[in-house]
KOLKOL-671726 format. One line per 5 residues: number of its first residue (from 1); their letters; for each residue z, x, y of C-alpha. Coordinates in steps of 0.05 Angstrom, whole numbers, m for minus. Last residue first. Layout:
<nupas>
NUM) a) Z/X/Y; ...;
</nupas>
This chain:
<nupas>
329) xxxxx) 1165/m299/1444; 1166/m221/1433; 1103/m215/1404; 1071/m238/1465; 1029/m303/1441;
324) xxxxx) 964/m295/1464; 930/m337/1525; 895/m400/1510; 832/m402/1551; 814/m465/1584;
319) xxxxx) 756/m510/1588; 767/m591/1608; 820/m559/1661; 787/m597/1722; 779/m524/1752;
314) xxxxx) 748/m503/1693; 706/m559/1674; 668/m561/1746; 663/m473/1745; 633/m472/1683;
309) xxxxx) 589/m540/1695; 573/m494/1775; 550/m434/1738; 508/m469/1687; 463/m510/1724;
304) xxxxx) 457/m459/1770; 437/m410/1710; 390/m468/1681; 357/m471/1744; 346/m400/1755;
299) xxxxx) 326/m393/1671; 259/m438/1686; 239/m400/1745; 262/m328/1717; 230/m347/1643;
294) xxxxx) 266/m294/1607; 239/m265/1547; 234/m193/1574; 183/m145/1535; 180/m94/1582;
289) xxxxx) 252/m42/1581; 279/m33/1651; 316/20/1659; 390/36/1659; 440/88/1669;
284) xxxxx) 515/65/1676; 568/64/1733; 631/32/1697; 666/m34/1718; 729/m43/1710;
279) xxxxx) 763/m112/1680; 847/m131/1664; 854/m194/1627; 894/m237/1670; 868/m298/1631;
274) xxxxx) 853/m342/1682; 804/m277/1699; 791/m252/1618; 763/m328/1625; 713/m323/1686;
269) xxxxx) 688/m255/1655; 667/m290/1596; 641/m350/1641; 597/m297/1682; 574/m268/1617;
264) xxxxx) 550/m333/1593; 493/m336/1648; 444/m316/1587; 456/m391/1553; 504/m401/1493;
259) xxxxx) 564/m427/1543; 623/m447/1514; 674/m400/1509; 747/m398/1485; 741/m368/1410;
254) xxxxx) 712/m312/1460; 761/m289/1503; 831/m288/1474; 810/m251/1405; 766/m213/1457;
249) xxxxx) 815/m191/1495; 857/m165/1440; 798/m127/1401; 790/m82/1462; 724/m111/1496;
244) xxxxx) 667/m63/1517; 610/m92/1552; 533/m66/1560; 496/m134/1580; 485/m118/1651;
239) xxxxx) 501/m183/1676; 566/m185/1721; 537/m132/1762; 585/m122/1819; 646/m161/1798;
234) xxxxx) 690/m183/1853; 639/m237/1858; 666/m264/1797; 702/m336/1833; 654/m378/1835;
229) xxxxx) 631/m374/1903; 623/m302/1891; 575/m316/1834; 532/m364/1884; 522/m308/1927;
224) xxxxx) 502/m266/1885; 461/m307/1834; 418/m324/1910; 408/m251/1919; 371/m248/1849;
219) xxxxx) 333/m315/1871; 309/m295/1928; 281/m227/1895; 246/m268/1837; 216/m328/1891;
214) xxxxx) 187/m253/1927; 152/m229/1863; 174/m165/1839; 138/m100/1859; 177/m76/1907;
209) xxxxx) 244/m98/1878; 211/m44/1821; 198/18/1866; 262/m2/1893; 292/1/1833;
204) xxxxx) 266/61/1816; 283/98/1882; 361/85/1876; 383/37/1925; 407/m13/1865;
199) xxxxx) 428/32/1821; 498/36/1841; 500/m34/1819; 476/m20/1747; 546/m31/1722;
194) xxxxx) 581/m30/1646; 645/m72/1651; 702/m55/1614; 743/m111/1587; 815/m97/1565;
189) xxxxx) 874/m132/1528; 923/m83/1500; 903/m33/1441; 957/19/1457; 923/35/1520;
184) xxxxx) 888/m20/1559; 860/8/1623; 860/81/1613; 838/86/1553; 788/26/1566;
179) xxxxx) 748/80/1621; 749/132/1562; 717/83/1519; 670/61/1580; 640/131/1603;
174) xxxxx) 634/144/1529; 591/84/1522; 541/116/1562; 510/152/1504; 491/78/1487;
169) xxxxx) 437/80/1547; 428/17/1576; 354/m8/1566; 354/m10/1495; 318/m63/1483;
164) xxxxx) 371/m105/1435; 421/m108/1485; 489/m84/1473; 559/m122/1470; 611/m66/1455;
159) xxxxx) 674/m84/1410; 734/m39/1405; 793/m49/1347; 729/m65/1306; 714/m114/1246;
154) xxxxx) 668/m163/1280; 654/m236/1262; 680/m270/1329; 646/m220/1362; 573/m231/1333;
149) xxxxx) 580/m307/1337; 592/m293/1419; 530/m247/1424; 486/m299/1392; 516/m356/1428;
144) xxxxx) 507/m313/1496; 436/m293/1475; 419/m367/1457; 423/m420/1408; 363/m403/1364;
139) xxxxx) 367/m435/1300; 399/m427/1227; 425/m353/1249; 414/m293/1213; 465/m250/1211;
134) xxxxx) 451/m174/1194; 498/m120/1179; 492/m47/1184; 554/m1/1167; 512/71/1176;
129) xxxxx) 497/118/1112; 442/73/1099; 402/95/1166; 332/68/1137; 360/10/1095;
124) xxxxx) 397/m14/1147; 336/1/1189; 296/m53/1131; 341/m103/1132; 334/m108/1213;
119) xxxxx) 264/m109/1205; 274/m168/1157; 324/m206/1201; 276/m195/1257; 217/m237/1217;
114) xxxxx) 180/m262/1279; 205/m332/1282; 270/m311/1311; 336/m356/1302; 386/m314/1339;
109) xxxxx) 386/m249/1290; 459/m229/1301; 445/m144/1294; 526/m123/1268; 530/m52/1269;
104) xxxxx) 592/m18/1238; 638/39/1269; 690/93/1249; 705/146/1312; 721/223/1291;
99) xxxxx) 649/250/1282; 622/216/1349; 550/253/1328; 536/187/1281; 553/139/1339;
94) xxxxx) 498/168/1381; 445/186/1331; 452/111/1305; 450/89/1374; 382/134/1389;
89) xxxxx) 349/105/1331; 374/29/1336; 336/22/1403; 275/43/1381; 273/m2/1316;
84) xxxxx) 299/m58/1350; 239/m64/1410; 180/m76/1360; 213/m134/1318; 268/m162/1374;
79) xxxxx) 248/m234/1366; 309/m251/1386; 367/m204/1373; 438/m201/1391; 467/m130/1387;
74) xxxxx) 538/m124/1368; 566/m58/1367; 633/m58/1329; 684/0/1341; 741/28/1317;
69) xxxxx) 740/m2/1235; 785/m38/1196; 813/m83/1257; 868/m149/1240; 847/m213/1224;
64) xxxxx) 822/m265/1284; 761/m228/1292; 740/m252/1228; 700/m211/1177; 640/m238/1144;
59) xxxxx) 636/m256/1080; 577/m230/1043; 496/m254/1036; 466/m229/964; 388/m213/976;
54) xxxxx) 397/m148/1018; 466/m128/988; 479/m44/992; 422/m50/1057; 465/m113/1086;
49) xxxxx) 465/m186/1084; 518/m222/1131; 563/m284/1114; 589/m334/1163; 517/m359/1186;
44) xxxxx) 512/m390/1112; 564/m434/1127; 541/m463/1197; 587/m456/1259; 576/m510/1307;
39) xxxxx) 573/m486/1380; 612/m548/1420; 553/m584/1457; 535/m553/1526; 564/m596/1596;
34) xxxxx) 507/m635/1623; 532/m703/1599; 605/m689/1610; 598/m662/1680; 555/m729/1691;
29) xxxxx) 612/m762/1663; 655/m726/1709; 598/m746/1767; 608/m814/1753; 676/m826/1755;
24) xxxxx) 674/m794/1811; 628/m836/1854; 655/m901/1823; 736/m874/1854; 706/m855/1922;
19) xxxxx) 670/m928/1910; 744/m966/1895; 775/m929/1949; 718/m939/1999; 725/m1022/1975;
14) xxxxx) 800/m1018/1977; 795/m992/2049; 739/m1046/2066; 782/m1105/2036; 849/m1077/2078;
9) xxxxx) 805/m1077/2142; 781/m1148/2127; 854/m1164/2121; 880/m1135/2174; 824/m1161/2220;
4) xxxx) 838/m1245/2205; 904/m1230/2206; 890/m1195/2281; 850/m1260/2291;
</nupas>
């Protein structure tokens, strides 16, 4: 009898070993399944058209070569016709009146069916003094593939991430540049973070909580939580999408994500973490610009989705940033 037991316990131990083993096996293909497709690259989407070259597209820069210019702002665009113009006016006046600071403009048209590309042609044409270039995607990918393609073209020793609505206010970049000088002198890695957190008991925004739907307030509390489980809940506003890189964090940073969706700032900051990439955040102004794109039930989903295949293929080491080489080694 106690044979008899031994070995029916043995058989029920391998069984539970063999299942535990089933059960995980299928949730990494799962992982697999539901993880985003590499971002494939296509050839024309490496050249840019420009107001001295509106029908011949150049090469672009890579980020990989070495800065000709202190800044890039790259503003990801889709179907940005009527909110572009606006927004390009006050950052031309902005960068034009910093008399000692070099910059070009890269607008990363994400696949728009409204004819961006061609309003964007036609403000390079407007402020032709200014470095404007225009990529036009094949197909829309996403704001965070937009914004990533963008960066890994840019020319700058600093590259700011700006929305294409203008809701942050690009005078506040100053408030960032001076933050990075303190944070990464001598171009060392740096992220500076713009923030809308000390916003959030201002009377505007609770004028606007007010009037927001009750699901859309759950779910803004419920991204909170869920982004300190995942390890950026040190970060106040991880998605106000006004972000200053020094050139050396985001040669690290941004060959090394995956995500194309609108929660890709979370994985960006996610990486400059394994990374050791130093972050601040910065108190900014911001309002909120109508025109928004984003399904919140729809994009909710997707963003838990998201969060926890970042979080799944990080910790199991299938995504990993490659720090740089100290010049030393």
């Amino acid at each position: 009898m106690d044979t008899q037991h031994l070995l029916y316990g043995g058989l029920v131990l391998a069984g539970g070993i063999f299942l535990s083993f089933a059960n995980i096996n299928q949730l990494y293909l799962a992982l697999i399944f539901w993880s985003p497709a590499p971002i494939v690259t296509h050839e024309s989407e490496k050249k840019y058209r420009s107001h001295a070259s509106p029908k011949k597209p150049l090469p672009l820069t890579q980020l990989a070569n070495p800065s000709s210019v202190d800044l890039t702002v790259v503003i990801p665009a889709f179907n940005e016709t009527e909110r572009l113009p606006l927004m390009m006016a006050s950052t031309i006046a902005h960068l034009v009146s910093q008399k000692n600071r070099t910059y070009e403009i890269i607008i990363v048209d994400d696949g728009s069916t409204d004819g961006t590309s061609e309003t964007a042609l036609k403000l390079a044409a407007k402020y032709a003094k200014s470095n404007i270039r225009v990529v036009t995607l094949e197909k829309n990918v996403g704001k965070g593939g937009a914004v990533r393609h963008g960066m890994l073209y840019s020319s700058g020793e600093r590259l700011l991430m700006a929305d294409a609505d203008g809701a942050s206010r690009i005078e506040d970049l100053e408030a960032l540049w001076t933050t990075m000088d303190a944070l990464a002198p001598d171009n060392r890695p740096g992220v500076v973070v713009g923030s809308r957190a000390h916003l959030v008991k201002s009377e505007a925004v609770v004028k606007m909580l007010a009037q927001r739907s009750l699901i859309r307030n759950v779910l803004m509390h419920g991204l909170h939580t869920i982004l300190r489980i995942v390890g950026v809940g040190h970060i106040r506003d991880t998605q106000c999408g006004f972000k200053l890189f020094s050139r050396s964090a985001a040669q690290q940073i941004f060959p090394a994500q995956h995500l194309p969706t609108w929660i890709f700032d979370v994985e960006l900051l996610l990486l400059a973490k394994q990374l050791r990439i130093p972050v601040a955040e910065v108190p900014i102004e911001w309002h909120e610009v109508a025109g928004s794109k984003l399904n919140v039930m729809t994009a909710s989903f997707q963003m838990l989705r998201d969060l926890l295949i970042v979080r799944a293929n990080h910790l199991l080491g299938r995504w990993k940033a490659v720090p740089a080489k100290r010049k030393s080694d």
